[in-house]
C-alpha angles and dihedrals in degrees: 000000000000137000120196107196134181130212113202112195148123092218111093084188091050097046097047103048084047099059091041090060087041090046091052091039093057094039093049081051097045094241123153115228161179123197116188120194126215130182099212149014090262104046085059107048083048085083116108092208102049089146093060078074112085092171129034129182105215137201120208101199120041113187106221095030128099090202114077128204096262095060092051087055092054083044100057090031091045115026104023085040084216096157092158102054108096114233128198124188115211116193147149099231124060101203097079094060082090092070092064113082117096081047091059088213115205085230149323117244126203119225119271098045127227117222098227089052095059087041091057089047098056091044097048078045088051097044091044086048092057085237087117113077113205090204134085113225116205129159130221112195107329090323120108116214138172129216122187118252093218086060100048109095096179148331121236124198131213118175098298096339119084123191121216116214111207126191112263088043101276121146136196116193108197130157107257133107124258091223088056097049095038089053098040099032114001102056106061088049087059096254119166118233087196101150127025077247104049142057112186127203099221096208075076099052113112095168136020112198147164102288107359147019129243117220130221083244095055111256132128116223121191118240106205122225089247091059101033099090099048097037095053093049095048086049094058089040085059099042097053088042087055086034103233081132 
């Protein structure tokens, strides 16, 4: 799978904080990609190939450019007819948010820009895209299956076997580590590595305490001194994203 992304923006600053954060959002979901960075409007709708981009960032105002943001937009909705390809606006004034509309912008972004808005934007591009499965693959033997990630309640690890709780009470045992399939599958569906045993949906989480979590259904799971720190801190980080918090 790969993305190939622009940032179109006069800002070095700018364009440089925002693929950083890009660059450690698609790692973190194991997403191939390719950013391009272009100074103007015009620079960037010089390219021959404007449809190999699903997802722009895109300025509004370009200080030594005649042609604005706005029009670019027009341009690559109108002219060029791209109606796939996600735009997002990023700008340090709201106001002209209003001027959006015919263009159906993803999103509009304030100045300076917040890591976990950009990384709620790519995710709601990628899931709109259809680049976001919402199932988790696993194989047992030779045999491929799916489960879906909404149904998953936890993973459990013993030794190279890992056991998958699904609501309903229902279990799968296949061979895999918890760390592989946390770092390739798990991560970008906010799952909580919180024990060197155990891997929580956190759609599933009621209570989130000092050393350990209680699920909907019921069970205590341990979180281990090792993992406390960081998976409190990525739990938080979820729940204010989905703004439970």
């Amino acid at each position: 799978m790969m993305i190939h992304i622009a940032i179109c923006d006069d800002e070095k600053q700018i364009c440089t904080a925002l693929e950083a954060a890009l660059e450690k959002i698609l790692s973190k979901l194991n997403i191939k990609y390719e950013i391009d960075i272009f100074s103007s409007g015009e620079r960037l709708l010089q390219m021959q190939d404007m449809a190999r981009y699903s997802l722009i960032f895109l300025d509004i105002c370009f200080a030594e450019s005649k042609t604005n943001g706005v029009a670019v937009g027009k341009h690559i909705r109108g002219t060029l007819d791209l109606q796939g390809v996600s735009i997002v606006y990023i700008s340090w004034e709201k106001e002209y948010s209003l001027q959006l509309h015919e263009i159906r912008p993803l999103n509009f972004l304030i100045k300076p820009l917040e890591y976990e808005k950009i990384e709620q934007t790519v995710t709601n591009h990628l899931k709109l895209s259809k680049l976001l499965a919402d199932d988790f693959v696993y194989k047992i033997r030779h045999d491929t299956f799916r489960a879906k990630v909404k149904d998953i309640v936890y993973f459990e690890s013993s030794k190279r076997k890992l056991t998958m709780y699904l609501s309903g009470g229902k279990k799968e045992v296949f061979y895999a580590t918890l760390k592989d399939i946390y770092q390739q599958q798990l991560q970008k569906f906010d799952f909580l590595l919180i024990h060197a045993s155990f891997a929580v949906n956190c759609s599933y989480i009621s209570a989130f305490l000092r050393d350990s979590v209680t699920l909907t259904t019921g069970e205590t799971l341990p979180i281990s001194k090792m993992k406390k720190s960081e998976a409190e801190e990525t739990y938080f980080a979820i729940m204010e994203r989905q703004g439970v918090v």
